[in-house]
C-alpha positions, 0 to 999 in steps of 0.5 A: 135634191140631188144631192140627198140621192148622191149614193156614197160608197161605204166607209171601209171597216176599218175606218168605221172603227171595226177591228179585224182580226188579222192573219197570218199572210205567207210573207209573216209566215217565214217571220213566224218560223225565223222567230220561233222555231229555235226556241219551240226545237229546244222545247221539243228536244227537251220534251222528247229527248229524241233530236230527229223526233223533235225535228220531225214535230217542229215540220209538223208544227209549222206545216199546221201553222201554214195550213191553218193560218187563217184561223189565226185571230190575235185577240185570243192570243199571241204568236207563240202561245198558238204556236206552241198549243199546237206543238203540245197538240202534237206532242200529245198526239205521238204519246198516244202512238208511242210509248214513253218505253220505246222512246227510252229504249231508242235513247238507251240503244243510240247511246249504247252505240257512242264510245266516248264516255262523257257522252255515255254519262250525259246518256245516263243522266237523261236516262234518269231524269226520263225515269224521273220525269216518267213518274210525274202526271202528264199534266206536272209533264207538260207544265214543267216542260212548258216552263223549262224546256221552252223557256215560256214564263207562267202566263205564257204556260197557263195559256197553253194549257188553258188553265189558270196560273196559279194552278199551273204554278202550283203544278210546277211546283209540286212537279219539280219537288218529285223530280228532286227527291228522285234523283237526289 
């Protein structure tokens, strides 16, 4: 009989057959910066054409990331699609604070201060395609600088958005069709 009253300890959860979400420890934080932070800096400097600003969102982004790391489940997604949802976040952020003029302005004038002339015309071109990029809806923005400028394939971009691919297709599509007949 008594071993009817023998108290056993409960099973842990995970030998229950309960998955739980795993977070982000510290250790796998510096992981998560060595793996994504030159691929999201290169999205950055696309997007906003400013290096110095790009270095500023990135710190930004994985200072969020360290802060708000428990929060991290991967059954919503991977690594890099939190990462960059973060940075878009971020990136949406600094638009409200500064207008698309002044960041252009602050390219013109650091240009205007360099005196070899392969740098002023790499200047110029930025410039027009910024122009050109200017004209586009934030959403056709987004999206091309997603694809392109972080180099993340459909899925990964639709995620980020939190929209359906073949809208975010679409999108970059009828995006890149605008920017070639404005700068052709």
């Amino acid at each position: 009989m008594s071993a009817e009253y023998t108290h056993k300890p409960p099973r842990p959860l995970a030998a229950a057959g309960v998955r739980m979400p795993v977070r982000v420890k510290t250790d796998s934080f510096e992981r998560m910066f060595e793996e994504h932070a030159q691929g999201l800096f290169s999205f950055l400097v696309y997007r906003t054409g400013n290096r110095a600003l790009a270095e500023d969102l990135l710190s930004e982004t994985f200072e969020r990331v360290l802060r708000s790391r428990h929060r991290f489940d991967p059954r919503m997604g991977s690594e890099r699609r939190w990462i960059y949802t973060i940075a878009m976040n971020l990136l949406r952020d600094n638009a409200r604070r500064h207008s698309h003029e002044d960041r252009l302005m602050q390219t013109v004038s650091a240009g205007a201060r360099t005196e070899h002339v392969d740098a002023f015309e790499a200047v110029e071109q930025r410039d027009e395609l910024n122009h050109a990029l200017a004209t586009l809806s934030e959403a056709e923005r987004d999206a091309i600088s997603l694809r392109y400028g972080a180099d993340l394939k459909l899925r990964d971009v639709a995620k980020v958005l939190g929209e359906d691919e073949s809208a975010v297709e679409g999108r970059i599509y009828r995006g890149l069709a605008k920017l070639r007949e404005r700068l052709a």
